[in-house]
PAKOLFI-260762 format. One record per atom (N, C-alpha, C, O): x, y, z. Coordinates in steps of 0.02 Angstrom, whole numbers, padded with zeros to 5 digits, always signed. Example, Ala and Ser with C-alpha at 12.3 -4.5 7.8 and 13.67 -1.06 7.14 Angstrom:
2
+00660-00284+00390/+00615-00225+00390/+00660-00165+00390/+00712-00166+00423/+00642-00112+00354/+00684-00053+00357/+00645+00002+00394/+00670+00057+00402/
% end
This chain:
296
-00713+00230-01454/-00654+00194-01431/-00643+00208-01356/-00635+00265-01337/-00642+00155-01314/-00618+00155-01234/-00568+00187-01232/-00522+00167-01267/-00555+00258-01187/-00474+00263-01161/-00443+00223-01144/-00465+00176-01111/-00356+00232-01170/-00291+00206-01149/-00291+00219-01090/-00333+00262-01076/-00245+00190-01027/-00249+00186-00978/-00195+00242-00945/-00178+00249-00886/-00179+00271-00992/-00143+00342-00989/-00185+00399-00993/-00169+00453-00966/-00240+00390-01027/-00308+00439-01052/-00313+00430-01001/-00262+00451-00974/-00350+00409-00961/-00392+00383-00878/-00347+00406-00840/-00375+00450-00807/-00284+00401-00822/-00257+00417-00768/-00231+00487-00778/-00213+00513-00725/-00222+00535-00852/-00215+00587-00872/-00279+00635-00827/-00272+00688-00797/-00348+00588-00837/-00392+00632-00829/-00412+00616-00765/-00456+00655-00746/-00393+00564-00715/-00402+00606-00641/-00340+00645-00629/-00344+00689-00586/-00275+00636-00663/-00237+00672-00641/-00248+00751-00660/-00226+00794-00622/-00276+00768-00711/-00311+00838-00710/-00369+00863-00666/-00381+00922-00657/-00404+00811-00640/-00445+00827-00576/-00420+00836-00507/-00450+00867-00463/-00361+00805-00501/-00325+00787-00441/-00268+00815-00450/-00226+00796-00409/-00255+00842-00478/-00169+00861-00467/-00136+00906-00429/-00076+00915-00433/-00190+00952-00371/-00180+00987-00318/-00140+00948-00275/-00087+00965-00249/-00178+00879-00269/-00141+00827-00202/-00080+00820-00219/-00049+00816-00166/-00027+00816-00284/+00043+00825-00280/+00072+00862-00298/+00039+00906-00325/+00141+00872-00299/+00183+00916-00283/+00257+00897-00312/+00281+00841-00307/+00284+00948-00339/+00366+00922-00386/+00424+00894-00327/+00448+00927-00280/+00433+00844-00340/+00490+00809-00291/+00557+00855-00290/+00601+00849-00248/+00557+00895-00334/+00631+00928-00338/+00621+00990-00325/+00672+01024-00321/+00546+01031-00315/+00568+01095-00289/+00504+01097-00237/+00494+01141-00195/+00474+01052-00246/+00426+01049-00219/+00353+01115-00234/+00319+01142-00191/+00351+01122-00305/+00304+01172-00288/+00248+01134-00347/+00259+01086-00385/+00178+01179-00336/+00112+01144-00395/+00154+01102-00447/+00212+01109-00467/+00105+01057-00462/+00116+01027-00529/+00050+01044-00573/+00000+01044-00537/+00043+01051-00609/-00004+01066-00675/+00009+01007-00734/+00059+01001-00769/-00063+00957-00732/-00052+00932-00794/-00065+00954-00877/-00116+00981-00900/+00006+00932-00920/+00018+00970-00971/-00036+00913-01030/-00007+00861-01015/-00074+00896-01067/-00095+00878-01105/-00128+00877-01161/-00180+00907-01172/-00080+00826-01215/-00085+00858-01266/-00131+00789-01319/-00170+00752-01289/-00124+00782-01374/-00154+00733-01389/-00114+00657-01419/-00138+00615-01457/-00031+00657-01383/+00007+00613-01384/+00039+00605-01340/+00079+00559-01341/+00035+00649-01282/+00068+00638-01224/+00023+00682-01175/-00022+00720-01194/+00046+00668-01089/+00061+00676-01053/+00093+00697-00971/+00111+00654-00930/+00095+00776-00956/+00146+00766-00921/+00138+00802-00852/+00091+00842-00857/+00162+00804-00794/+00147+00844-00750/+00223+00873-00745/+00279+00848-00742/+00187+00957-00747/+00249+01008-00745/+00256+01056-00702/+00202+01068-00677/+00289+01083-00686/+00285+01153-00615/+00301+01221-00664/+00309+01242-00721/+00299+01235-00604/+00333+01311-00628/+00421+01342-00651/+00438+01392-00682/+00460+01287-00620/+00520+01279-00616/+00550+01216-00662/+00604+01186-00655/+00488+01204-00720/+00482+01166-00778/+00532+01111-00779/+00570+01091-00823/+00516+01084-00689/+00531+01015-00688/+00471+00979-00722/+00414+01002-00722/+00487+00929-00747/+00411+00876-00794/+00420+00819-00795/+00473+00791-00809/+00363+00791-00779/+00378+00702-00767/+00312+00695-00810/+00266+00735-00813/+00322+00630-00843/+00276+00610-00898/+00225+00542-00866/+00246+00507-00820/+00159+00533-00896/+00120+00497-00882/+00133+00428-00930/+00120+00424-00990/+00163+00370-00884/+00181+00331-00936/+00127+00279-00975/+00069+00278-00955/+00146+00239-01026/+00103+00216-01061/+00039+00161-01027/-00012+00138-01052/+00073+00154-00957/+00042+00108-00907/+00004+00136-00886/-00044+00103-00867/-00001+00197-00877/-00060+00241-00846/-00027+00254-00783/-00073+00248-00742/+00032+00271-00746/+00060+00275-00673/+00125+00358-00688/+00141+00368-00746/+00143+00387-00654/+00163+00448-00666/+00261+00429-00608/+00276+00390-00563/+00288+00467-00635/+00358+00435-00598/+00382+00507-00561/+00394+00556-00595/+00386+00507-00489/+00380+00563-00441/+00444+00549-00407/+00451+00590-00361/+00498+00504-00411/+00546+00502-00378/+00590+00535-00430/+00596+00527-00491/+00620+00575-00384/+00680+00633-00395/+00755+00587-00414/+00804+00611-00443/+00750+00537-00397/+00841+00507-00433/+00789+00418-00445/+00731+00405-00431/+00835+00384-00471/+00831+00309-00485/+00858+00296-00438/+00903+00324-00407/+00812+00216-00423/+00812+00169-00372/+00798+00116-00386/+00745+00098-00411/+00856+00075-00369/+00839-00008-00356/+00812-00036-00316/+00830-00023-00259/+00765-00080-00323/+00714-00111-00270/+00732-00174-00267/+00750-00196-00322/+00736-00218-00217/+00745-00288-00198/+00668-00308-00223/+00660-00367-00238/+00615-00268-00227/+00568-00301-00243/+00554-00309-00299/+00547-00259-00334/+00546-00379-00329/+00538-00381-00405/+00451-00408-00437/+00402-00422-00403/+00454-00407-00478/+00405-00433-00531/+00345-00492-00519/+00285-00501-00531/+00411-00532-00482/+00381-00607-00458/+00341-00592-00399/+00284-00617-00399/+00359-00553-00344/+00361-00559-00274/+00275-00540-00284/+00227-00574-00264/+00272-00473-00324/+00219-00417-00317/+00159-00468-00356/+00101-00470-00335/+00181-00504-00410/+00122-00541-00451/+00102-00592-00357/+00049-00586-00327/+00147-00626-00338/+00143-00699-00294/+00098-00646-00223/+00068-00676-00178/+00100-00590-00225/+00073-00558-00193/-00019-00541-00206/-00066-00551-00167/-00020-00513-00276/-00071-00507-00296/-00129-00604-00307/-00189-00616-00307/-00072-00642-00314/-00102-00704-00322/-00161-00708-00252/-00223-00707-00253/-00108-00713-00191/-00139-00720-00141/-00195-00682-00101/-00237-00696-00058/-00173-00627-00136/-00230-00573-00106/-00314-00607-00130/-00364-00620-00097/-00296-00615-00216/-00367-00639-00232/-00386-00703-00199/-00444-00720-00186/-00341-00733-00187/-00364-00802-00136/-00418-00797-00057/-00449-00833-00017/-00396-00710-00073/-00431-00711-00001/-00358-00713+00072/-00368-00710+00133/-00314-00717+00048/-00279-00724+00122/-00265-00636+00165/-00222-00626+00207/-00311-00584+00139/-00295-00524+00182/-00389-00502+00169/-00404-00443+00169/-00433-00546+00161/-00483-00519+00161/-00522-00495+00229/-00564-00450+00230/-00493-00544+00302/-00506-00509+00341/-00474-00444+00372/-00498-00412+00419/-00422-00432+00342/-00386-00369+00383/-00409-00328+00311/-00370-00281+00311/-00432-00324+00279/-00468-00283+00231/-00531-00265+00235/-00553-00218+00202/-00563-00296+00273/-00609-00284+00305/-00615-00246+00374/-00666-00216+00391/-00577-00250+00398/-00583-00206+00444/-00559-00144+00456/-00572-00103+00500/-00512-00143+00397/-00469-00071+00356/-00545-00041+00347/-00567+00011+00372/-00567-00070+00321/-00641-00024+00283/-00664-00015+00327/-00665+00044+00345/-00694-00062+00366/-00729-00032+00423/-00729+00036+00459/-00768+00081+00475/-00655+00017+00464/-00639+00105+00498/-00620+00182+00461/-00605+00237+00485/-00629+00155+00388/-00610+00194+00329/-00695+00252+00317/-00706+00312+00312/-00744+00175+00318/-00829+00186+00329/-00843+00247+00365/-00857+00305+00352/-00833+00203+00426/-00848+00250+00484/-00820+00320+00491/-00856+00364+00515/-00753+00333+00470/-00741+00399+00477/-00767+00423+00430/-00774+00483+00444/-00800+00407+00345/-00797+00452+00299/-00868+00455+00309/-00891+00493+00267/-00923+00425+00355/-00996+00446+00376/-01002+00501+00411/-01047+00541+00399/-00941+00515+00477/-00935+00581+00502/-00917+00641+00478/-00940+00695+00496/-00863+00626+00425/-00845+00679+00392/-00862+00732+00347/-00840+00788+00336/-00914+00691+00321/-00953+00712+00249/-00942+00737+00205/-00982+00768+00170/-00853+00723+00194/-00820+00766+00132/-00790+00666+00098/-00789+00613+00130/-00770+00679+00028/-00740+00644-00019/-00706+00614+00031/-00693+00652+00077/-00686+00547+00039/-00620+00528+00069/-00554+00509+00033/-00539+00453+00013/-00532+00540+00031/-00425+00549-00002/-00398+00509+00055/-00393+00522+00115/-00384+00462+00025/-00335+00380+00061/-00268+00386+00021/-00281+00378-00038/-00214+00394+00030/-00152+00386+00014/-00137+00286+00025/-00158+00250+00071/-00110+00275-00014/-00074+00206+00021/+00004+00210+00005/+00038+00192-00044/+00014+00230+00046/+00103+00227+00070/+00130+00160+00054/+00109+00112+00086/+00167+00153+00015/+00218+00074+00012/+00168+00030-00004/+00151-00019+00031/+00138+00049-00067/+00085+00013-00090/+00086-00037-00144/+00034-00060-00167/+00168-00062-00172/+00177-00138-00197/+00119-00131-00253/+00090-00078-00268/+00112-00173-00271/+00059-00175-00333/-00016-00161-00321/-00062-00173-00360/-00019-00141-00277/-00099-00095-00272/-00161-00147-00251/-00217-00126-00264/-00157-00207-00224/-00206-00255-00220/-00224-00213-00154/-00276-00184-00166/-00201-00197-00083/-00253-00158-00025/-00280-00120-00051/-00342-00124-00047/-00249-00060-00096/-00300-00006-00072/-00368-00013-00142/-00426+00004-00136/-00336-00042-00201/-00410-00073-00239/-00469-00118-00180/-00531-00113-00177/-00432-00154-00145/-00492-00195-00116/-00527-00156-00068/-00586-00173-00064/-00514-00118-00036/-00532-00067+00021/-00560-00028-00014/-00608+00001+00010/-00542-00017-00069/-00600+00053-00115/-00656+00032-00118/-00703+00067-00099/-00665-00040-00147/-00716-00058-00143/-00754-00066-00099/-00815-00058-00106/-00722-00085-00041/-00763-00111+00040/-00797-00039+00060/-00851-00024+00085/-00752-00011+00042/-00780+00070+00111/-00847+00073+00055/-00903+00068+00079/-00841+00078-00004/-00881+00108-00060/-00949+00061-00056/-01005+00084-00068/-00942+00023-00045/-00988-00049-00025/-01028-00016+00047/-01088-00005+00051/-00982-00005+00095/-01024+00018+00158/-01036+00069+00158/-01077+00087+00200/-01010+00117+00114/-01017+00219+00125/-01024+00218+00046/-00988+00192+00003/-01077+00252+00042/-01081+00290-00021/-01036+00368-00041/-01069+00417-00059/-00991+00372-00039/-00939+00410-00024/-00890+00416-00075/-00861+00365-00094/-00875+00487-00107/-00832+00480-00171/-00745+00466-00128/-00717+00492-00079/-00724+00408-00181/-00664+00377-00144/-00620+00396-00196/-00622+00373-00253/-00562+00460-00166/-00501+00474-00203/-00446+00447-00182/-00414+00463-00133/-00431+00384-00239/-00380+00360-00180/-00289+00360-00228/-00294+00366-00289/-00240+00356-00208/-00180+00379-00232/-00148+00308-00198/-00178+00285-00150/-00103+00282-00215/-00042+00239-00217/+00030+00261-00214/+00025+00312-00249/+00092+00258-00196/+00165+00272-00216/+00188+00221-00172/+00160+00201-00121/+00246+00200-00201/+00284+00144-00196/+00349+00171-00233/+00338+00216-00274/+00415+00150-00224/+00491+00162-00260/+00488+00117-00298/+00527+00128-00344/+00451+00051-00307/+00456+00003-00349/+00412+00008-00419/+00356-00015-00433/+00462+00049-00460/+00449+00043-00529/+00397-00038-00561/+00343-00038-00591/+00432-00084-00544/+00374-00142-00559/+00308-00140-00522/+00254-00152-00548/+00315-00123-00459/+00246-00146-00420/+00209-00092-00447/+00153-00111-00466/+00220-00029-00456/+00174+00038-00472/+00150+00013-00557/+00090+00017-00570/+00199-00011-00613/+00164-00037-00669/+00101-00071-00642/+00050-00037-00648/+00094-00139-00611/+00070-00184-00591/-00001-00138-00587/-00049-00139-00625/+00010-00092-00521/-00049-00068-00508/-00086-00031-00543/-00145-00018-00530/-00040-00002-00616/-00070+00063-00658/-00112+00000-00691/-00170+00003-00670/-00104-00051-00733/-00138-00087-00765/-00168-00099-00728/-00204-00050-00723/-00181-00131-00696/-00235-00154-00664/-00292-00138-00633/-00345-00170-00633/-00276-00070-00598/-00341-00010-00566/-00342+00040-00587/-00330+00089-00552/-00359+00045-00660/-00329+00130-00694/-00383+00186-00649/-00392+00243-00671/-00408+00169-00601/-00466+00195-00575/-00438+00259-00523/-00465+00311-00504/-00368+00230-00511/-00322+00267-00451/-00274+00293-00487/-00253+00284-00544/-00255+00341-00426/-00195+00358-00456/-00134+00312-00419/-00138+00285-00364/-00072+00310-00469/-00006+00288-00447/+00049+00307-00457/+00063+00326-00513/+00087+00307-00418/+00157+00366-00436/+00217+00313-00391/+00214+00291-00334/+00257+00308-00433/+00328+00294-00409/+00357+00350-00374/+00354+00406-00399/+00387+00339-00317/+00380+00420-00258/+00439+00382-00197/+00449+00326-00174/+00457+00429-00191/+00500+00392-00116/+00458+00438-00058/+00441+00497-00063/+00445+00385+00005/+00428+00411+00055/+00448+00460+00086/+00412+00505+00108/+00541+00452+00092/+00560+00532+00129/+00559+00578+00086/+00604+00619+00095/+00518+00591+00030/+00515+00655-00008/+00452+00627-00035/+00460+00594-00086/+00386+00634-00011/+00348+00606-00016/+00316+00655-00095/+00311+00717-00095/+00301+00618-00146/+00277+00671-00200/+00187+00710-00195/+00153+00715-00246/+00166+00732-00132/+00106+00741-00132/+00116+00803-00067/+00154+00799-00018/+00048+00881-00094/+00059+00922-00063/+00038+00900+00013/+00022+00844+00032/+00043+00954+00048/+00015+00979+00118/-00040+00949+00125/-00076+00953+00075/-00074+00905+00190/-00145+00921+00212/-00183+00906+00151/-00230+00942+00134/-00162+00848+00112/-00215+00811+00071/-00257+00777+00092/-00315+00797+00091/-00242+00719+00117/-00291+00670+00133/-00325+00666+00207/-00310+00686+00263/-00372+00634+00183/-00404+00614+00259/-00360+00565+00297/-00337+00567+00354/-00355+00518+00245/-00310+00442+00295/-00248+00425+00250/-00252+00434+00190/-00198+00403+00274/-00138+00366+00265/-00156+00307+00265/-00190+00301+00317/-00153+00244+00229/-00130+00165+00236/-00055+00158+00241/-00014+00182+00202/-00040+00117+00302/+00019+00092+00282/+00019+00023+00304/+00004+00009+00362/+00035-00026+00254/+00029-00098+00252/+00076-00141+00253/+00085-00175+00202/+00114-00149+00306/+00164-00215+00310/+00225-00186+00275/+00269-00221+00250/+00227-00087+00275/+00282-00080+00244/+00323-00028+00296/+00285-00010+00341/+00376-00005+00301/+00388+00060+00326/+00380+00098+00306/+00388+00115+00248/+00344+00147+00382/+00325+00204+00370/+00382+00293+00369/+00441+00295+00388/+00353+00336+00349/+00373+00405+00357/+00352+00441+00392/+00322+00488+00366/+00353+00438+00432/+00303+00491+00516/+00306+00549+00486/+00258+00580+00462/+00367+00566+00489/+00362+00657+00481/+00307+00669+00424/+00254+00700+00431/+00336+00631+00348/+00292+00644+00289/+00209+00644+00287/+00169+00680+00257/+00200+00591+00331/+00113+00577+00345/+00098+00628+00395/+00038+00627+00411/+00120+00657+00413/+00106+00698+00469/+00079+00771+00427/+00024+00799+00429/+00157+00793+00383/+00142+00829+00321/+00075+00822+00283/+00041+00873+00283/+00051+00770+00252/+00006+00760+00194/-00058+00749+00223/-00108+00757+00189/-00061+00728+00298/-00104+00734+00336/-00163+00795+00327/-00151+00855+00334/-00227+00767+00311/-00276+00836+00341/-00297+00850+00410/-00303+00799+00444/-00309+00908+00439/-00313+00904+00510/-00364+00844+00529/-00416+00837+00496/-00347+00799+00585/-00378+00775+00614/-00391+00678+00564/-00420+00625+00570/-00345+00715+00519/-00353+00649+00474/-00312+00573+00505/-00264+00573+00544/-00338+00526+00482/-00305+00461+00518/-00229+00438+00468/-00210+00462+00414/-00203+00393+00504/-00149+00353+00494/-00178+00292+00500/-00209+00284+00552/-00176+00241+00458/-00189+00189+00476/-00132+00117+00467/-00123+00083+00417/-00105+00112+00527/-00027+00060+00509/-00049-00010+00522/-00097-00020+00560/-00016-00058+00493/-00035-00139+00491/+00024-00168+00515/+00073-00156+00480/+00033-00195+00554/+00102-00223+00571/+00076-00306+00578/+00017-00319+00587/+00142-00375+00572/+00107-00411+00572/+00098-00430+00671/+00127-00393+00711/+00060-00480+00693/+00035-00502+00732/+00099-00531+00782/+00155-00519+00759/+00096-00566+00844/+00128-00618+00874/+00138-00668+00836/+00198-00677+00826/+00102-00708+00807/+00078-00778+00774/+00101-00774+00687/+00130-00822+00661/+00088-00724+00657/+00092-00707+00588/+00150-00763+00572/+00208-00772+00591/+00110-00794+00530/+00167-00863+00486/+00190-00901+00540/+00243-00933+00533/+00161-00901+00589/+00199-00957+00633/+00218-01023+00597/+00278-01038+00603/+00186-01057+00566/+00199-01115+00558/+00251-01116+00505/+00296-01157+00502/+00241-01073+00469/+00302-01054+00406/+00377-01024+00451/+00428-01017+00418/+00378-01013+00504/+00418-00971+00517/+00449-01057+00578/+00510-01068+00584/+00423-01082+00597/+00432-01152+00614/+00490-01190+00562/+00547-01213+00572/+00455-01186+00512/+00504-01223+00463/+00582-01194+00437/+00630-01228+00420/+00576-01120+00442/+00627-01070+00418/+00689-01082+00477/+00744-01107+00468/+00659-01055+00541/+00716-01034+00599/+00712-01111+00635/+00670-01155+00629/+00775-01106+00676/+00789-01151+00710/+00788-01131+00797/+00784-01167+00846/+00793-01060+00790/+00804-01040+00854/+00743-01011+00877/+00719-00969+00839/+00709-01024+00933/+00619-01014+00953/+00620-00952+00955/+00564-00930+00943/+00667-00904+00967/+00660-00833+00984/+00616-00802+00916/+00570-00761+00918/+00636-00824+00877/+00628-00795+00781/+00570-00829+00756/+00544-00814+00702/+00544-00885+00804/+00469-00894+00769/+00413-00850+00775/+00364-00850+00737/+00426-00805+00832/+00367-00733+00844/+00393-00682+00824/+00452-00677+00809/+00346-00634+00823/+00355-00581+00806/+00328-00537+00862/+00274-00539+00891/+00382-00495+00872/+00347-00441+00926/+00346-00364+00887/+00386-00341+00847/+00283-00332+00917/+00273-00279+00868/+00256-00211+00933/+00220-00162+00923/+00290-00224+00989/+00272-00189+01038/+00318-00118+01040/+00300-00070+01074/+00377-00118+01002/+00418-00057+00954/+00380-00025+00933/+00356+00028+00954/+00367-00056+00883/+00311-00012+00826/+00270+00015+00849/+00248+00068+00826/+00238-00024+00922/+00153+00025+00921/+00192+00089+00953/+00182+00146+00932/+00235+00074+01006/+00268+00131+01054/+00293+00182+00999/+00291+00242+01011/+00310+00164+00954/+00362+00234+00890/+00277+00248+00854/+00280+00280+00802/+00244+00238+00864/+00167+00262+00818/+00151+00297+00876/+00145+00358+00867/+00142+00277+00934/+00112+00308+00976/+00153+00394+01003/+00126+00441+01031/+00197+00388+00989/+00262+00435+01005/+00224+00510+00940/+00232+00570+00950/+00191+00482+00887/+00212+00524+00808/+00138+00539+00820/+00124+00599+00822/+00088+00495+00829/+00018+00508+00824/-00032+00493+00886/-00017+00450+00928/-00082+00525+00890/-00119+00494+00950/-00163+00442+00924/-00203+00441+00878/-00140+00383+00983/-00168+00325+00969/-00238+00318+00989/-00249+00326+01049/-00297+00303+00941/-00344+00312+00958/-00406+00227+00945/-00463+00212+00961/-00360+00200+00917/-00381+00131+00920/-00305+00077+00898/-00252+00094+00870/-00326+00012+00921/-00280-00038+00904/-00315-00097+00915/-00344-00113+00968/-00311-00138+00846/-00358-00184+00851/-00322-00263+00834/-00270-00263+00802/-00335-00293+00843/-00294-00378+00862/-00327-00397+00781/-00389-00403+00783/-00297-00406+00715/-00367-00465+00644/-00320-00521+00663/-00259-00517+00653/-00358-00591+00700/-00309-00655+00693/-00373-00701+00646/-00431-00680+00641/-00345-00775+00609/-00373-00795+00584/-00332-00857+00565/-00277-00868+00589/-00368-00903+00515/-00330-00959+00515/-00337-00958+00431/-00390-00934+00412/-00284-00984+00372/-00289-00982+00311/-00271-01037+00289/-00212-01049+00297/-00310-01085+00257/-00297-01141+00207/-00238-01146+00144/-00255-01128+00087/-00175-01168+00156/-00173-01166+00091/-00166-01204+00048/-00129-01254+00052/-00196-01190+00002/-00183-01243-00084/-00130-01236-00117/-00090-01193-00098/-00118-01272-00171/-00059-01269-00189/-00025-01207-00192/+00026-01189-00163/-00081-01159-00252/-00041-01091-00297/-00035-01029-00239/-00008-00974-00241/-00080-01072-00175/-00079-01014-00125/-00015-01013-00092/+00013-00960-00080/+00018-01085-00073/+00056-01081-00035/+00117-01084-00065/+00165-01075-00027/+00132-01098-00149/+00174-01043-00174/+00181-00980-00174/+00233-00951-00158/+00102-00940-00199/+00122-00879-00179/+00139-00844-00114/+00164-00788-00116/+00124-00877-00051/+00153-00848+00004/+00227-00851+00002/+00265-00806+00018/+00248-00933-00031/+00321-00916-00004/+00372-00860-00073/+00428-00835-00071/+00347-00860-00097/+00383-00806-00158/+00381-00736-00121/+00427-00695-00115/+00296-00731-00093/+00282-00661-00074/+00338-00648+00008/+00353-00594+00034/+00351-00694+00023/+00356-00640+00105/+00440-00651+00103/+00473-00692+00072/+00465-00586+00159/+00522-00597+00157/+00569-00631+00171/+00629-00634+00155/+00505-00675+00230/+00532-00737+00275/+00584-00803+00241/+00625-00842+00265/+00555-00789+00172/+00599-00847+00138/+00661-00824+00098/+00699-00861+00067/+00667-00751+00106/+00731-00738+00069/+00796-00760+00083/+00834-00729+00121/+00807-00799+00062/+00901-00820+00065/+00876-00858+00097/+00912-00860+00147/+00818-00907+00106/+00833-00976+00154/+00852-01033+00096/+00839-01041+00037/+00900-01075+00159/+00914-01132+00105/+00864-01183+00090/+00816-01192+00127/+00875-01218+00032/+00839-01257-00006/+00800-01304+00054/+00741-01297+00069/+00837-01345+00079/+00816-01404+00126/+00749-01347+00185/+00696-01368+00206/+00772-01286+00196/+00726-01255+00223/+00630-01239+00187/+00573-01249+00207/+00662-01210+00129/+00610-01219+00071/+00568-01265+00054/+00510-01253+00038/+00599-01333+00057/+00579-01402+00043/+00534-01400+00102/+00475-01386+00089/+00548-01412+00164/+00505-01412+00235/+00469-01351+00224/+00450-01337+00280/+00455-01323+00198/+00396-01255+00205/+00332-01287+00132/+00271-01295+00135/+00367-01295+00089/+00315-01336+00045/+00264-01405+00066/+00220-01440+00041/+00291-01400+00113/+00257-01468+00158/+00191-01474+00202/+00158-01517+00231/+00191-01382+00188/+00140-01349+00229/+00072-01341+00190/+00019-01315+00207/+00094-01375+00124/+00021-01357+00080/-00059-01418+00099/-00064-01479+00091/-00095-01382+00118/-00150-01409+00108/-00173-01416+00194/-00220-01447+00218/-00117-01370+00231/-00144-01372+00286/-00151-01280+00305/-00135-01240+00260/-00174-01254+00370/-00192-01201+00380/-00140-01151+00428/-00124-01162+00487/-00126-01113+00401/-00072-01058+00416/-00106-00991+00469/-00161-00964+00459/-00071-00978+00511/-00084-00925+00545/-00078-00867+00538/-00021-00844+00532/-00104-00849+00536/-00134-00738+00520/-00144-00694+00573/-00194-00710+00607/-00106-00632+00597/-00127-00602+00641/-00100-00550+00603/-00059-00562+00559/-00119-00491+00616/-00105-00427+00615/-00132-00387+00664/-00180-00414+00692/-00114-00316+00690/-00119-00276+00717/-00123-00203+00689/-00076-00173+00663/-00199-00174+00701/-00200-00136+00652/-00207-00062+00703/-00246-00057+00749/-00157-00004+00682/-00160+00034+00746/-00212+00118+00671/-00228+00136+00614/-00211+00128+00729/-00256+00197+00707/-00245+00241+00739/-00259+00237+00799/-00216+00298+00714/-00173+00352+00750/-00210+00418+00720/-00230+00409+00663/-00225+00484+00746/-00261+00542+00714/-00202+00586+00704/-00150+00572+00735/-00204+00644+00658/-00146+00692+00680/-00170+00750+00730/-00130+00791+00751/
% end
């Protein structure tokens, strides 16, 4: 009989369970397992259980997320469409390249990792260009998006975790992902291994222009400036690359539903706004991101 997807994530979490750490006292966790459950426990016999999804719950109080069910599926839709395959590609690229110099396992955290479609596709890419054992971990506050990801990549680990109390020890990983979400400087700095990377995605100048055409009325709000962000990265880490992914994306119908479900650009716009953004199907949308690379 195939393991449950609680079996699988039980048993890297018994291989791996150095990389986290109890959100409430912060000390080892030790997984407890038995042959009906479960659980990661400390010494101070705080215990959080491995749920039936295969994903482990590391946040210290309950939290409501604006992000729901829909957003994270209309998310995962598009990913398989291909609309982040070039900035996934070049994630790997530089994921490759460092784990050829390094010559140890590479431990990738993905910070604000929504239903897990980057850092599955990047496992694959680096693993594709580097023959390299890839330990890679997920946390997100969003109880739905972390299900999402336990089914789907029982291969990783995933933990519901809040960033400013990040659930993972000291000087784990080689690299940080952080993807189109906010980041925790101090915390990545923490979980950081010496000399290990940060890798942040912010979107582009252009990102959704044409969608963002239809939304705002006022020209200031059709760009995006991301020249904050690199200056507050550059401030926390030394910047050691920054790279321009622009591109152009087709969309079809289910694509250009799932963009507008997925981004935030359409939250609370009115209908007649909505209506003019559906109008955009079957023609080609603009993509930029900016991908910075920071060492500790």
């Amino acid at each position: 009989m195939l393991p449950t997807r609680k079996e699988r994530q039980a048993e890297l979490l018994a291989r791996h369970s150095g990389m986290l750490r109890c959100p409430v006292c912060h000390g080892a966790l030790t997984l407890i397992h038995t042959a009906n459950t479960a659980s990661l426990a400390c010494a101070n016999r705080h215990c959080f259980d491995v749920s039936r999804h295969g994903y482990v719950h590391l946040a210290n109080a309950g939290y409501r997320s604006k992000y729901e069910q829909e957003m994270f599926l209309a998310r995962r839709t598009i990913s398989e469409k291909g609309f982040f395959s070039p900035l996934h590609a070049a994630v790997s690229e530089k994921l490759a390249e460092y784990a050829a110099t390094s010559g140890e396992p590479l431990s990738v955290l993905d910070a604000g990792c929504g239903e897990g479609s980057h850092l599955a596709r990047i496992r694959e890419e680096v693993k594709a260009r580097q023959p390299v054992a890839f330990v890679g971990a997920g946390v997100d506050l969003s109880k739905a998006g972390i299900a999402l990801a336990a089914k789907a990549h029982p291969e990783l680990i995933w933990c519901v975790g809040d960033l400013a109390n990040a659930p993972f020890a000291d000087n784990r990983f080689a690299a940080i992902l952080n993807v189109l979400s906010p980041p925790n400087t101090r915390e990545f700095a923490r979980m950081l291994k010496k000399d290990g990377l940060v890798i942040k995605v912010v979107p582009g100048e252009r990102y959704l222009r044409e969608l963002r055409e239809c939304l705002y009325v006022q020209p200031g709000n059709r760009t995006y400036s991301n020249a904050a962000t690199i200056q507050r990265f550059a401030a926390s880490f030394s910047l050691i690359d920054c790279e321009r992914v622009a591109y152009s994306f087709r969309l079809d119908q289910p694509s250009l539903a799932a963009l507008i479900q997925m981004t935030p650009l359409t939250w609370g716009a009115e209908p007649e706004q909505l209506a003019k953004a559906h109008e955009l199907e079957g023609g080609e949308i603009s993509v930029e991101f900016t991908v910075l690379v920071g060492r500790k």
